[in-house]
N, C-alpha and C positions, 0 to 999 in steps of 0.2 A: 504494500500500500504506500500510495505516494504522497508525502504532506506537505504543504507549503507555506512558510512563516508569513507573519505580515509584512517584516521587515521587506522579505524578498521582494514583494510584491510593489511596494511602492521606491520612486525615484529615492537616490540617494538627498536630491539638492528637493525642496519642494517650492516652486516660484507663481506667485499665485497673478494668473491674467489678470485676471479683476481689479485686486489691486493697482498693478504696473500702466494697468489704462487708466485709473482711478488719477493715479499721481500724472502720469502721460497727460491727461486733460487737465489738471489744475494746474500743473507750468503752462500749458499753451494758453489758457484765461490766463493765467498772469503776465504771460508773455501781452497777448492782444492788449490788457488795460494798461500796462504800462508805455506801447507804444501809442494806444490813443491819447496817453494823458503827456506824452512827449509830442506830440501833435499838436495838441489844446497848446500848451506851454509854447509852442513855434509861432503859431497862429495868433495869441493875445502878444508876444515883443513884437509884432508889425503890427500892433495900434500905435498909433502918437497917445501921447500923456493926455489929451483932452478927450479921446476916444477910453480909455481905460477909467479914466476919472469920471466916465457916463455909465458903466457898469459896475463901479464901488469899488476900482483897484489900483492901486498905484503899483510902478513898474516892480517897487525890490519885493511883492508880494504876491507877485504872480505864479511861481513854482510852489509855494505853499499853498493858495487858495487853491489850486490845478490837485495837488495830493489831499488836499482837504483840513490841513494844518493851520490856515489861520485864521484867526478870530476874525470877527467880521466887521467887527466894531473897527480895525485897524485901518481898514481903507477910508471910509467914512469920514467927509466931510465936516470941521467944523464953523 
């Protein structure tokens, strides 16, 4: 009679699909948000200062407001 362990039966390495497309797709969203928010950020330095000061930002706060880091009060007019 012929028996067969478990061990035998399964892969030495075990790498789970799922997972590795799990991770595979959240770099590639990360990847896509950071190049649209590097686009946003290209896109508002070719406004002039009177054009950014019409949307509530002044120039040194535009890669913060673009990652969502600055307060908002900061642009804002007094």
């Amino acid at each position: 009679m012929t028996t067969m362990s478990q061990a035998a039966a399964q892969p030495a390495m075990s790498v789970s699909s799922g997972g590795l497309l799990r991770r595979f797709g959240a770099g590639a969203r990360w990847l896509a948000a950071y190049l649209d928010r590097r686009a946003a950020i290209k896109a508002l330095r070719r406004l002039d200062d009177r054009e950014l000061r019409d949307i509530g930002l002044v120039r040194s706060h535009i890669e913060q407001a673009v990652w969502g880091l600055a307060d908002q009060e900061l642009g804002r007019l007094r």
